[in-house]
matplotlib code that plots the C-alpha trace (Angstrom):
import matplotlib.pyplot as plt

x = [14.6, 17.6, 19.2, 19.3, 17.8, 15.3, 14.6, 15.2, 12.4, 10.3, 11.0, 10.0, 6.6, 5.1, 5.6, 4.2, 1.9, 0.7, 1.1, -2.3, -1.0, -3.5, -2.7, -3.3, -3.4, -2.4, 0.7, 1.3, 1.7, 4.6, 7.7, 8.1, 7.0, 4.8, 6.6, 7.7, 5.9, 2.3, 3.0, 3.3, 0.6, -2.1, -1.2, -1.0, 0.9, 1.7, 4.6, 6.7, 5.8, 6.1, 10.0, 10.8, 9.0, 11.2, 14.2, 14.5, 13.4, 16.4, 18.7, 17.6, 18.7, 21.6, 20.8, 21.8, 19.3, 18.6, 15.0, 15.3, 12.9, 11.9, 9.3, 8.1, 6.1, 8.4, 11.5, 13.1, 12.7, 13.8, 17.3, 16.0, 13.6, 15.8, 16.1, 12.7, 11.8, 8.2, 9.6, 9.2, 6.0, 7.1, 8.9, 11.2, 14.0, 17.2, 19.3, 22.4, 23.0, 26.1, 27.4, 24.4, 21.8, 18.1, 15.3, 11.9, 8.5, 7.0, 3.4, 3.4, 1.4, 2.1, 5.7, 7.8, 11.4, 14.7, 16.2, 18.2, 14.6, 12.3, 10.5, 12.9, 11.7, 12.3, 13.4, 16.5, 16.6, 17.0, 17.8, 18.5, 17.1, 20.9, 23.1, 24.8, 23.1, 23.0, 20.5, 21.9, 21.3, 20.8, 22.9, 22.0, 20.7, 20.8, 18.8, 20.2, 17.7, 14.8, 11.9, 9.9, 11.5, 8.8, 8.4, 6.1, 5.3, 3.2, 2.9, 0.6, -0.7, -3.2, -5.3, -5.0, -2.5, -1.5, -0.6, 1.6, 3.3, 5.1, 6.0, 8.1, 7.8, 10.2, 10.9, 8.2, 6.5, 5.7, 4.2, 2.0, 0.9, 0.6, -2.1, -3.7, -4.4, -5.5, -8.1, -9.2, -12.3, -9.9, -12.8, -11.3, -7.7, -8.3, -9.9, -6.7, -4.4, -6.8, -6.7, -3.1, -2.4, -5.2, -2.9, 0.9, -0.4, -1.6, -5.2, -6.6, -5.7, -7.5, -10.5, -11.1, -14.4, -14.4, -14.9, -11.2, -12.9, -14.1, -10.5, -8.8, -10.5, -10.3, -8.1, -6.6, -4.5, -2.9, -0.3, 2.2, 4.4, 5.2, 8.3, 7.8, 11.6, 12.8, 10.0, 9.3, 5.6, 5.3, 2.2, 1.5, -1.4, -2.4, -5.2, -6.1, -6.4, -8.3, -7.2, -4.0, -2.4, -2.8, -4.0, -3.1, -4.9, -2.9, -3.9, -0.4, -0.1, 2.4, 2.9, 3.2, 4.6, 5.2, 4.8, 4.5, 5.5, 8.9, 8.9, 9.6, 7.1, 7.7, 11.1, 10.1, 7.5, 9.0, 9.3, 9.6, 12.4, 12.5, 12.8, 15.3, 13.8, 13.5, 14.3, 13.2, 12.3, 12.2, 15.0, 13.4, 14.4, 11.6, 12.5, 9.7, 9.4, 6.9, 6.4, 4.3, 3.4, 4.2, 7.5, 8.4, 10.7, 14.1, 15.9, 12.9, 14.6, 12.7, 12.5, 16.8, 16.9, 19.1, 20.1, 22.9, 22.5, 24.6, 24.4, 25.3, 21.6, 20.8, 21.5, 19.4, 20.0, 18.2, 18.9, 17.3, 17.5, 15.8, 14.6, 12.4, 9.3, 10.0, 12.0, 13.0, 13.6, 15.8, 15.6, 16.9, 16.7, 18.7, 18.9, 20.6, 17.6, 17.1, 18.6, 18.0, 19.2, 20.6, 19.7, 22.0, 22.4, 18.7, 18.4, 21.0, 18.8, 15.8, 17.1, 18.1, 14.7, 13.3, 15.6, 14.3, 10.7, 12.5, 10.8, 13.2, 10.7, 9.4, 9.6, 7.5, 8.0, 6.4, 4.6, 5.3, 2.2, 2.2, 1.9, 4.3, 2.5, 3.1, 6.9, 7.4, 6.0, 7.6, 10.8, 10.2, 8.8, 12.2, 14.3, 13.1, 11.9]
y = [176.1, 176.3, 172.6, 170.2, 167.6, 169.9, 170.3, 166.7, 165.7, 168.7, 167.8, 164.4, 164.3, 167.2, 164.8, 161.8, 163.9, 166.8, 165.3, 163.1, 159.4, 158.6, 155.2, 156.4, 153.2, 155.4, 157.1, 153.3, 151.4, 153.8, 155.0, 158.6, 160.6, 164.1, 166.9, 167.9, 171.3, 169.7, 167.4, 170.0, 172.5, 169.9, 168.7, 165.0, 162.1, 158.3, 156.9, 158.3, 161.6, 162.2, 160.5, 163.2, 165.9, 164.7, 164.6, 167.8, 169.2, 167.0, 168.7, 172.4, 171.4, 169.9, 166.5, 163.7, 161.1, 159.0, 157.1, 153.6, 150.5, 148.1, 145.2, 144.6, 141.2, 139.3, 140.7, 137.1, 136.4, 140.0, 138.7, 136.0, 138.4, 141.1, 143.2, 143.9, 146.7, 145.6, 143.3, 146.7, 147.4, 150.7, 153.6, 154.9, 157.5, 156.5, 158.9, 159.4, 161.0, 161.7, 159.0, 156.2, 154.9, 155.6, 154.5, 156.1, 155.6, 158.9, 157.3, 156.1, 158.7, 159.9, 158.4, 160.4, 161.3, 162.6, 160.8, 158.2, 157.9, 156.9, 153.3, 151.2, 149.7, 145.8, 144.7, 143.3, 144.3, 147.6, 149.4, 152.8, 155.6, 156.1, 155.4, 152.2, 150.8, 147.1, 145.4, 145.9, 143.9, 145.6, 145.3, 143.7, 146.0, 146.3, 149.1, 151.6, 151.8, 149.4, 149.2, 148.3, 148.8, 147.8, 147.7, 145.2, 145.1, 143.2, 143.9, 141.5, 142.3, 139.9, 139.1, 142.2, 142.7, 145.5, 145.7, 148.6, 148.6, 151.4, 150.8, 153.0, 152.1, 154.0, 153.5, 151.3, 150.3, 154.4, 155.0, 152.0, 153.0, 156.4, 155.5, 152.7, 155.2, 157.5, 155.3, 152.8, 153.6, 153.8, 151.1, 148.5, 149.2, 148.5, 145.4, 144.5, 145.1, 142.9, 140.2, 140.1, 140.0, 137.2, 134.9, 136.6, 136.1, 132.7, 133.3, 131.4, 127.8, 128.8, 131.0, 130.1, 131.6, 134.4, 138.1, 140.0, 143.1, 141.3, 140.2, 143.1, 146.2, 150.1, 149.2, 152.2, 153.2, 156.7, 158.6, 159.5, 161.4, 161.6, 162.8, 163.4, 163.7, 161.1, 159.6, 157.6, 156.7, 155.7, 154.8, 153.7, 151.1, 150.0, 148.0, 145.8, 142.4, 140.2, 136.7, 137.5, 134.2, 131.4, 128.3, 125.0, 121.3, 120.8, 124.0, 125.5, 128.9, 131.2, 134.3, 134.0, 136.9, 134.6, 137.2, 135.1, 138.0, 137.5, 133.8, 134.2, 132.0, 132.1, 130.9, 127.9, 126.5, 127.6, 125.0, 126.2, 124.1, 126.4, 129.7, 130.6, 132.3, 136.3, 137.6, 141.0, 140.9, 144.0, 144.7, 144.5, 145.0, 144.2, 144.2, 142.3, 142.8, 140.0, 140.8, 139.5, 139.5, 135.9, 134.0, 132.4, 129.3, 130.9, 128.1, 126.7, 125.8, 128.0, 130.8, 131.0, 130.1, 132.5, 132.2, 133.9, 132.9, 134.0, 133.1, 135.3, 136.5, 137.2, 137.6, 137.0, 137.3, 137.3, 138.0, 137.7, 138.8, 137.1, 138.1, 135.9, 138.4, 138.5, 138.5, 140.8, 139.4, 141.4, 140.2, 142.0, 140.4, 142.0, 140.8, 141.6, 141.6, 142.7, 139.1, 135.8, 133.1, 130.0, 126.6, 124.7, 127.8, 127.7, 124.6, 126.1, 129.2, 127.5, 125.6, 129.0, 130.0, 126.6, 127.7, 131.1, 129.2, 126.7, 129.0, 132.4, 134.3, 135.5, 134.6, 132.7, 132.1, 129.5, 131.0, 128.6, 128.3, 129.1, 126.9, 124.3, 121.3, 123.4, 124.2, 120.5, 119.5, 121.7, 121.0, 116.8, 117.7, 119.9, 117.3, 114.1, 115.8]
z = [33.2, 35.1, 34.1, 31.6, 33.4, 33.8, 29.8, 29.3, 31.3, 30.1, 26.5, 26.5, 28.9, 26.4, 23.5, 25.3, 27.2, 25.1, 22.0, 20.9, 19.8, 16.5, 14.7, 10.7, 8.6, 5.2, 7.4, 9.1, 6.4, 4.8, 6.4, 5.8, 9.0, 8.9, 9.0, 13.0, 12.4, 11.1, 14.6, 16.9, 15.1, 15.1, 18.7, 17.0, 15.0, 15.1, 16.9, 13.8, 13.7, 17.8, 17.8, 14.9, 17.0, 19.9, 18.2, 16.8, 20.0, 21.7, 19.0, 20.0, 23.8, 22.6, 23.5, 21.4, 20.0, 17.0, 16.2, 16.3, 15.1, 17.2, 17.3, 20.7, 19.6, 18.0, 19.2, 19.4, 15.6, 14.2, 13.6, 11.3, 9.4, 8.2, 5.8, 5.2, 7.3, 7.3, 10.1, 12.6, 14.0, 16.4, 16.3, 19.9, 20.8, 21.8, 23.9, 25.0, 28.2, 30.4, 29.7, 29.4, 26.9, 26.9, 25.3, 25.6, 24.0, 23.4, 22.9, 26.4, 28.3, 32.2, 33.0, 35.1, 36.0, 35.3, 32.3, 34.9, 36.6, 34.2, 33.5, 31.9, 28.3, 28.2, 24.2, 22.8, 19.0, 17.3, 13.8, 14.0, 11.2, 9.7, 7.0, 6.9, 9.9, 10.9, 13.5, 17.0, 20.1, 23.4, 26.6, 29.5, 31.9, 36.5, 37.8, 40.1, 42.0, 43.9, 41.9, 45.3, 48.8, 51.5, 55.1, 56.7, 60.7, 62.4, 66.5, 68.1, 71.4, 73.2, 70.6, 68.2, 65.7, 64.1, 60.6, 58.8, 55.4, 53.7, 50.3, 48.1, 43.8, 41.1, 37.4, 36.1, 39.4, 40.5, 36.7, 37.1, 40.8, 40.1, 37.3, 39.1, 42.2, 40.1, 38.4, 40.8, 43.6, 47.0, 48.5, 45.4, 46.4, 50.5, 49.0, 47.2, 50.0, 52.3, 49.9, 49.3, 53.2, 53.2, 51.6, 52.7, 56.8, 55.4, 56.8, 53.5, 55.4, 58.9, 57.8, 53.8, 52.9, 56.0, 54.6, 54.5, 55.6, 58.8, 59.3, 58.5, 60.6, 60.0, 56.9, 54.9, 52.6, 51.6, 49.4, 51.3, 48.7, 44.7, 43.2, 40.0, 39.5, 41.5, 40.2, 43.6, 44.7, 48.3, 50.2, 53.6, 54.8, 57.7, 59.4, 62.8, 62.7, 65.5, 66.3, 64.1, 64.8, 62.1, 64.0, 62.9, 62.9, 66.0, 67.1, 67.2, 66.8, 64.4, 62.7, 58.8, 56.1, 53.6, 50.1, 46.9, 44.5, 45.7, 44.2, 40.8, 39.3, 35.5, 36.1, 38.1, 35.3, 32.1, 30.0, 26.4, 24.6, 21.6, 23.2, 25.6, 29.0, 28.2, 31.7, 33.1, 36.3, 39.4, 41.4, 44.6, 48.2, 51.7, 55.7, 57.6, 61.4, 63.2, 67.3, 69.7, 73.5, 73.6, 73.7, 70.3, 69.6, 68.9, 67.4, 65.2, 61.7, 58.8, 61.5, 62.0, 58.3, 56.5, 52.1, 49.9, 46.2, 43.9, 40.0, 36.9, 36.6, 40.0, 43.7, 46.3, 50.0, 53.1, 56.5, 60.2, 63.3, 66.4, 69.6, 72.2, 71.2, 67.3, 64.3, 61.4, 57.8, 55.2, 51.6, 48.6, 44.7, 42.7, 39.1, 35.5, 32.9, 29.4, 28.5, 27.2, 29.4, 27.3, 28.0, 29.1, 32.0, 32.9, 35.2, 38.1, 37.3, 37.9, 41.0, 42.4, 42.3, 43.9, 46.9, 47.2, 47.4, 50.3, 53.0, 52.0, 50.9, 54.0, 57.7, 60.5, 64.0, 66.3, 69.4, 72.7, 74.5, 78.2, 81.2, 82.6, 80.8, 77.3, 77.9, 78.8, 75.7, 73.4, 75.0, 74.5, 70.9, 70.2, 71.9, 69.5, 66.5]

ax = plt.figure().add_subplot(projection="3d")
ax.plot(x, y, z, "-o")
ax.set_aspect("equal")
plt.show()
């Protein structure tokens, strides 16, 4: 291999890949690992024995890396449980690399990516295998890169609208999209995407109970690359939608993108006064584009309605840009995670997140119907609203 990237990634995707994870109760319950050799001659070995295998592969390439215990389950009370080591219940790599810290699971099977591109492991406490260790708390953590970057348009002409999204996942995101692609029937994943838009176009308060796949017409969706370096999964989807505006009581008509993923809704409901709130959310990033043949109320409130928030564990901003035919929305959340947020912080957190909620999680515009009798009354509603 012509880098060390290269043999980095190798190195660890044969251990989690080629290697067969087997949970052994006799070699559990102790804490001496087989032998690296017996691992890689039998093709097998609990979480133990495959970080040893890595390791001493990682030394060959000149790569430094210690094993390290964790618990994944009751990370928050580690600190308190100490010294027994019984208080572990998993076994991972740590690496360092140009510069950074890494931490990879080498039982986790098809993950992806140069070292700096790989799904991030979420855990605060660790003990690493070495002399005179003590337990050591992880830093805080802000990805490089957007775990989702989407593009939503809808172009409505007359009474059809067409729908397109391209979505691009990495770290985390493109390992868990990659698998679910691969083992889901593509009819069940259309499905999904129909569903989701049922709700994001806000169809569910106008036609409840109506079939998605009568609403949304010729749906598909396809791979349209997968870098298994960059490790970046991007797919496109698209579909036709008749009647695409959502009709209200009044029967006034809009177009809605509202998506909920974007409202962060373990934040707003925690309420745990023991625990403080363990936050690890995506750094995400999406650009919605809304047009139409019709002309749309340019200075309607929630439709102009721009945020900024800014608080020590995330920022949030969104951004619009209007036209009489349409409007674009651009949102990007990026936040520091891998932390515990302390209590008497997580109320302006929490109120944060309200705001995002407050309509800044999407974008809507108001079509004005045509005629002079409908101008005339949206100009007197406008005027003493």
């Amino acid at each position: 291999m012509n880098s060390q990237d290269e043999k980095l990634q190798f190195a660890i995707e044969y251990v989690q890949n080629h290697i067969y994870y087997i949970f052994n109760a006799d070699e559990m319950n102790g804490h001496k690992p087989q032998e690296p050799s017996v691992t890689y001659e039998n093709k097998q070995g609990d979480c133990k024995a495959k970080c040893v295998l890595l390791k001493v592969i990682l030394d060959y390439i000149g790569v430094e890396a210690s094993v390290v215990l964790v618990n994944f389950n009751t990370d928050y009370y580690i600190k308190y449980y100490l010294p027994s080591l019984l208080s572990f219940n998993h076994v991972i790599i740590k690496i360092q690399y140009k510069g950074q810290e890494y931490f990879v699971d080498t039982t986790i099977r098809d993950e992806f990516g140069l070292i700096e591109n790989r799904g991030f492991i979420y855990f605060m406490h660790y003990l690493e295998v070495k002399a005179d260790q003590v337990l050591q708390e992880r830093k805080s953590y802000q990805f490089p890169y957007w775990c989702i970057d989407e593009k939503a348009e809808f172009n409505v002409q007359n009474t059809t609208g067409t729908l397109k999204l391209t979505t691009t996942y990495k770290g985390n995101r493109a390992n868990a999209m990659r698998r679910y692609f691969k083992n889901t029937n593509k009819r069940e994943i259309v499905d999904s995407w129909n569903s989701f838009l049922f709700y994001v176009l806000n169809y569910s308060n106008d036609r409840n109970g109506t079939d998605v796949r009568n609403i949304f017409k010729d749906a598909s969706i396809d791979i349209v690359s997968d870098d298994k370096k960059l490790n970046e999964f991007k797919i496109h989807y698209t579909s036709t939608v008749e009647n695409p505006y959502y009709v209200d009581p009044q029967n006034n008509r809009f177009l809605m993108y509202f998506d909920r993923n974007i409202i962060k809704a373990s934040a707003r409901d925690f309420m745990h006064k023991d625990l403080p709130f363990w936050h690890n959310f995506d750094r995400e990033k999406y650009e919605i584009s809304l047009f139409t043949d019709q002309k749309i109320d340019t200075e309607e409130k929630y439709t102009i309605q721009e945020s900024t928030i800014s608080n020590p564990y995330f920022d949030y901003k969104s951004r619009k840009k209007i036209t009489k035919n349409g409007a674009t929305v651009s949102i990007e959340y990026d936040p520091l995670v891998n932390l515990e947020i302390p209590q008497d912080q997580f109320e302006a957190f929490r109120e944060d997140h309200h705001q995002v909620a407050d309509s800044n999680f999407g974008l809507g515009i108001d079509i004005i119907e045509p005629g002079l009798m409908n101008m005339l009354k949206f100009s007197f509603k406008k005027r003493f609203k």
